[in-house]
C-alpha positions, 0 to 999 in steps of 0.5 A, spaced: 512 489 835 520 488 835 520 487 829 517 494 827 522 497 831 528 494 829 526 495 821 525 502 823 532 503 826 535 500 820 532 504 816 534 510 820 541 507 822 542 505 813 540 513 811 545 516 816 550 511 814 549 513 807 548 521 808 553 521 812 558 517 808 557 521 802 558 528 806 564 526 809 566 524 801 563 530 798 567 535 803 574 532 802 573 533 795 570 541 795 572 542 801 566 546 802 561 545 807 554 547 804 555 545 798 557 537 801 551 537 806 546 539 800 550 533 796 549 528 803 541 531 804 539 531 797 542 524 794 538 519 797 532 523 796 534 523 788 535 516 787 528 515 790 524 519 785 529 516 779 527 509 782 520 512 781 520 515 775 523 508 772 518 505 775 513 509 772 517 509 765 517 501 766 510 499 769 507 493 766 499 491 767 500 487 772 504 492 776 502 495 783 497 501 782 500 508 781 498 511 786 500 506 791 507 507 788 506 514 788 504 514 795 509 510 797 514 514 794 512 521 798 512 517 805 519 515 803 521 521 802 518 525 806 522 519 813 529 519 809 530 526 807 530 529 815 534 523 816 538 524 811 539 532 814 540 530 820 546 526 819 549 530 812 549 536 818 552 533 824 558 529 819 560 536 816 560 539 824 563 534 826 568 534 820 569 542 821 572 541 828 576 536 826 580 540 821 580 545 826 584 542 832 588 538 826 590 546 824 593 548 831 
């Protein structure tokens, strides 16, 4: 049982690291808000459907069976890509009040 939930944390805490880090990068380079939270929240997400797609374009006979691939895939996009929102938007918010009192 603990087990599970420190796998679940380092997941949660892997993909908020990332998205957050990818924000903060794409936000110093175009210094736009939304367009760096999009990049942030949609990156991770991407890199699992070309990981997919790979996996489809490269699959041998004694593979896994697509569809427990295909599942797999949707479950882990459908638990990184709200993970990755959060984080991708509380960087860029908390980025923005930053520049804001460096400003002043």
């Amino acid at each position: 049982m603990l087990f599970g939930l420190l796998f679940l944390f380092g997941i949660f805490l892997g993909v908020s690291l990332i998205a957050g880090t990818i924000a903060a990068v794409s936000r110093a380079a175009t210094k736009s808000n939304s367009l760096s939270m999009a990049i942030g929240t949609l990156t991770i997400p991407a890199l699992l459907c070309v990981s997919f797609g790979h996996w489809v374009l490269a699959m041998e006979a004694d593979d896994a069976p697509p569809g427990a691939v295909l599942m797999g895939s949707l479950t882990a996009l459908a638990v990184v890509t709200p993970i990755a929102l959060l984080a991708s938007r509380f960087t860029i918010k908390f980025l923005s009040r930053r520049a804001l009192r460096n400003v002043r």
